[in-house]
N, C-alpha and C positions, 0 to 999 in steps of 0.2 A: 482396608485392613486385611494380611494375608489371615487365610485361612491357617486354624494350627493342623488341620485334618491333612495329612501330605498325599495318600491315596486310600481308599477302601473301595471294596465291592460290597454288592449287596443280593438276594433274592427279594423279591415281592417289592412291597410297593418303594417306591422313593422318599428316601430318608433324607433329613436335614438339608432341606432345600435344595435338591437335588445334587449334591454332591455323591460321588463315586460312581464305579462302573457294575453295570445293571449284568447279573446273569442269570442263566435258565439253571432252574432248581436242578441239586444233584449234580454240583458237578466237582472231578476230584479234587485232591486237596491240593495236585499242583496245577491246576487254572486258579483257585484261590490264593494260591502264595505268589501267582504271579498278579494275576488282577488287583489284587489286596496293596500292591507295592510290598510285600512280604519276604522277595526273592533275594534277596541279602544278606549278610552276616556281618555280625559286631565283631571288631576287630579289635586289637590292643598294642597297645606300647607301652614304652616305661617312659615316664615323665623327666626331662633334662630341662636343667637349668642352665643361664649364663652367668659364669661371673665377673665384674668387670677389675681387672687388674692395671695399675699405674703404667700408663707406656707402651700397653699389649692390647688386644682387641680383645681377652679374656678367654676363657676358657669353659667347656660344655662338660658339665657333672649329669647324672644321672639321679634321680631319688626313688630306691626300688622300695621304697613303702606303697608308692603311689603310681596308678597307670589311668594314660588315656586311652576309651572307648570312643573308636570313631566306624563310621558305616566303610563297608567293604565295594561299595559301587560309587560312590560321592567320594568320599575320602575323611569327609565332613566329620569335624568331631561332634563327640555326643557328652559329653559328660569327665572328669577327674573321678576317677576313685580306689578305695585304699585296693593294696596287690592281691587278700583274701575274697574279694568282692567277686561272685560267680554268675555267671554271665549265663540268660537265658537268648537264645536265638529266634526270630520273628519266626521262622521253621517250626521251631518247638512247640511254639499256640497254636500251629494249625495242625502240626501231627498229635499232638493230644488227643484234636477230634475223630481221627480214623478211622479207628476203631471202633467209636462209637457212632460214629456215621454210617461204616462199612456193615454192621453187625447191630448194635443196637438199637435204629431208629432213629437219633439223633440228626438234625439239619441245618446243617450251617445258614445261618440268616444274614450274617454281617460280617465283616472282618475290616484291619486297617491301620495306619499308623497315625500318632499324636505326635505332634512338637516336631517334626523332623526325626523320627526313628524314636525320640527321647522313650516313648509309651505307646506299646501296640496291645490290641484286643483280636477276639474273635468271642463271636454270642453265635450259640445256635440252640435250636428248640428242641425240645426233650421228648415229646411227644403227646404230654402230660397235659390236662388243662380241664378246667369246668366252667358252667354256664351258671349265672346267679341270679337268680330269678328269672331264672330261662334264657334270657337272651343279652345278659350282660358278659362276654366271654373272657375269660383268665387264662393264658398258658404259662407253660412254666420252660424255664429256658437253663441255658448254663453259660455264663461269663468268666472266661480267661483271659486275665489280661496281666502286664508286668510293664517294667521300666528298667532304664539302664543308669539310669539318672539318682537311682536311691530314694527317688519320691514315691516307690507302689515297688511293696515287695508281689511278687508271684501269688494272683488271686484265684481260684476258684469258686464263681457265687452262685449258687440258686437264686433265681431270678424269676418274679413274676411280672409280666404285662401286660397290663388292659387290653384289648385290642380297640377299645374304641374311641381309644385317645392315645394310646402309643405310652403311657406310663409307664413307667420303669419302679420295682419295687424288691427288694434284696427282702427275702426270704427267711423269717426272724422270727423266732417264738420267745418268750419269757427274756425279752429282752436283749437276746445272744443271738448276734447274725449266724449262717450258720455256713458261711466262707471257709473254705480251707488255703491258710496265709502261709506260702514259705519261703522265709527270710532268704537275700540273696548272701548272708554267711553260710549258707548251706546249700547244698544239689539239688538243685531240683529233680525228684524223683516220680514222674508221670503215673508211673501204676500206682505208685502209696497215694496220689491225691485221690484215684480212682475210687481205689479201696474205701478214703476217708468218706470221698462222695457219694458213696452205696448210703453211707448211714444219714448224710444231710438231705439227697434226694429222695430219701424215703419218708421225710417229715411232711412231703407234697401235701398228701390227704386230712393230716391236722394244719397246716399252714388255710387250707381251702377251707376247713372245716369252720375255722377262726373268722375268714371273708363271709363266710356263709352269715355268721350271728355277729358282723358288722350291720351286712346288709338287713338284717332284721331287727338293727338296733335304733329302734328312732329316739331322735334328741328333740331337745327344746332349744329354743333361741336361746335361751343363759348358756346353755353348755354348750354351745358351737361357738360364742363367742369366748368363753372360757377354754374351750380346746385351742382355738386360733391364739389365744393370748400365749399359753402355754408353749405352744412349739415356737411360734414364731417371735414372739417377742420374753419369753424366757418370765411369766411371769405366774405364781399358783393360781391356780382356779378358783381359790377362795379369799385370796387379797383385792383388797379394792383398787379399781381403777385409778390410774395416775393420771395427773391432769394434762402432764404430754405421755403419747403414746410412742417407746420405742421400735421402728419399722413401721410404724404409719402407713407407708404406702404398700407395701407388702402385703400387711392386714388388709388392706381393703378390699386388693386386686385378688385373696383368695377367697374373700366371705362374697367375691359377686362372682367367682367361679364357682362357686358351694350353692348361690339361690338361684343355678341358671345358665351363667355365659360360659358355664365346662364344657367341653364336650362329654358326651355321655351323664350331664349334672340332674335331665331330666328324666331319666329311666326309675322302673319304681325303685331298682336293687339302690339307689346313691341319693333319691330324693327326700329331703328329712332324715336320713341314715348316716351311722356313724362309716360307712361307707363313705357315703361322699365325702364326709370329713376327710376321710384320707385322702382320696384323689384329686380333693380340691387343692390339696398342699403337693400332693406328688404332680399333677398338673401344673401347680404354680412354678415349682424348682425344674422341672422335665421341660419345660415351652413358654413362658413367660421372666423369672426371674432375670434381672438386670446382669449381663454379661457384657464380657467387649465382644462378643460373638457368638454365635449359636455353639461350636465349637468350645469354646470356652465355658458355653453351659453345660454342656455334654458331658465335657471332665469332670466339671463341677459335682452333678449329677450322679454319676459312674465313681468318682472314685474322692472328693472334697468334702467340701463345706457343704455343699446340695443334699450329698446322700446321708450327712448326720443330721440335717433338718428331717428327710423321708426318717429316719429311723427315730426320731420324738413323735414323728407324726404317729407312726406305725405301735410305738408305745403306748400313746394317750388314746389312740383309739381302743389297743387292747384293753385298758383300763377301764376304758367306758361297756363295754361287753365281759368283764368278770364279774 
């Protein structure tokens, strides 16, 4: 199975099974846009048709509602779409961080393309991060990533990560991620995400605040199993058990990541703790859940169906510490 990941670089340790090109911390943004496979541009045309005529080989119309994006190094198309549709550049995710790598502390950790050009990212770490229960560590990061494809308008996430399991958790209080989304009907304007970003990156200390009185939230075996019902098989906490259980395998594989087989499942901060409830589920969707590929999970994870499972998870836990 080809990978969908086409290239990424990376700092520190090796990600996703060793996929991408390793570099030394700190370096600028154009070794990243070339290492990253980033160094390209989305191109366009206007979409022609053929039509076939009685006797003639027919003739080439144009239809200016509609244009193809194709990569400017391949030639490769990427996508149909309507002619108002405004195109971000793989350039453009990595100059966003500049500034705030140049100036603010910020470190690019990753970068890369998905699907063939279709979906590029870059995550780098904020500087930001706590210890819970002393030696359980959280940083907090920033995820930009878009599409040309119309499947992921231009994202901005605050982003937290375990470090001791590599979780991935989008940064969400009272239910409301706290991403700044904009539509590709409209410009993308880097300083206004900035701007919005000041007031989402500063929720860091109540986001931590919230992990803190997870980890000191200890559960009963009814309500771990009531939480896992809940997120994952979509069922209340206080309905009775059905005699088949929807996602079966799922449930199982994160209630023996929750008593143990997690990484990090036996530290005091996650053991018995409405903590580990969460990372037993953000473990499961992040390194386990059934993909055609690790890559496949990764999207999933980052921008699908994965990260609305993390964000029930993320709710029920809240619930259980109100």
């Amino acid at each position: 199975m080809a990978h969908l990941i086409e290239q990424m670089a990376y700092v520190g340790a090796t990600p996703w099974h060793g996929l991408g090109s390793r570099l030394s911390p700190k370096q600028p943004i154009e070794v990243w846009q070339r290492e990253a496979g980033m160094d390209w541009r989305i191109q366009d045309s206007p979409v022609h048709f053929k039509s076939d005529s009685i006797g003639a080989l027919g003739s080439i119309h144009s239809y200016p509602e509609q244009k193809v994006l194709y990569r400017s190094d391949t030639k490769v198309p990427l996508s149909v779409v309507s002619s108002r549709y405004q195109v971000v550049q793989p350039r453009e995710v990595l100059e966003f961080y500049r500034e705030l790598t140049e100036v603010s502390g910020y470190e690019l950790e990753t970068a890369g393309v998905l699907k063939g050009g279709r979906k590029f990212w870059a995550l780098a770490r904020t500087g930001q991060g706590t210890a819970l229960k002393g030696n359980d560590q959280v940083n907090g990061y920033l995820l930009l990533a878009t599409s040309c494809d119309g499947t992921l308008a231009t994202t901005a996430t605050p982003t937290a990560v375990r470090v001791v399991c590599n979780n991935t958790l989008t940064i969400a209080l009272d239910g409301t991620s706290r991403a700044i989304k904009v539509p590709h009907s409209t410009c993308f304007n880097p300083q206004a995400v900035k701007k919005q970003l000041g007031i989402a990156v500063s929720q860091w200390d109540e986001f931590m605040y919230q992990m803190k009185c997870m980890a000191e939230r200890r559960v009963q075996w009814h309500e771990a199993m009531g939480f896992f019902m809940n997120v994952l098989c979509d069922t209340s906490p206080n309905s009775p058990l059905p005699e088949t259980l929807p996602n079966e395998r799922a449930l199982r594989k994160v209630q023996s990541l929750y008593e143990g087989q997690g990484r990090g499942a036996t530290l005091v901060s996650a053991q018995g703790t409405a903590w580990g409830l969460l990372n037993a589920v953000t473990e499961y969707v992040d390194h386990e859940r059934r993909a055609r590929n690790v890559e496949y999970r990764k999207d999933s994870a980052w921008f699908g169906q994965g990260a609305q499972i993390k964000q029930r998870a993320l709710d029920a836990a809240l619930r259980l510490t109100a």
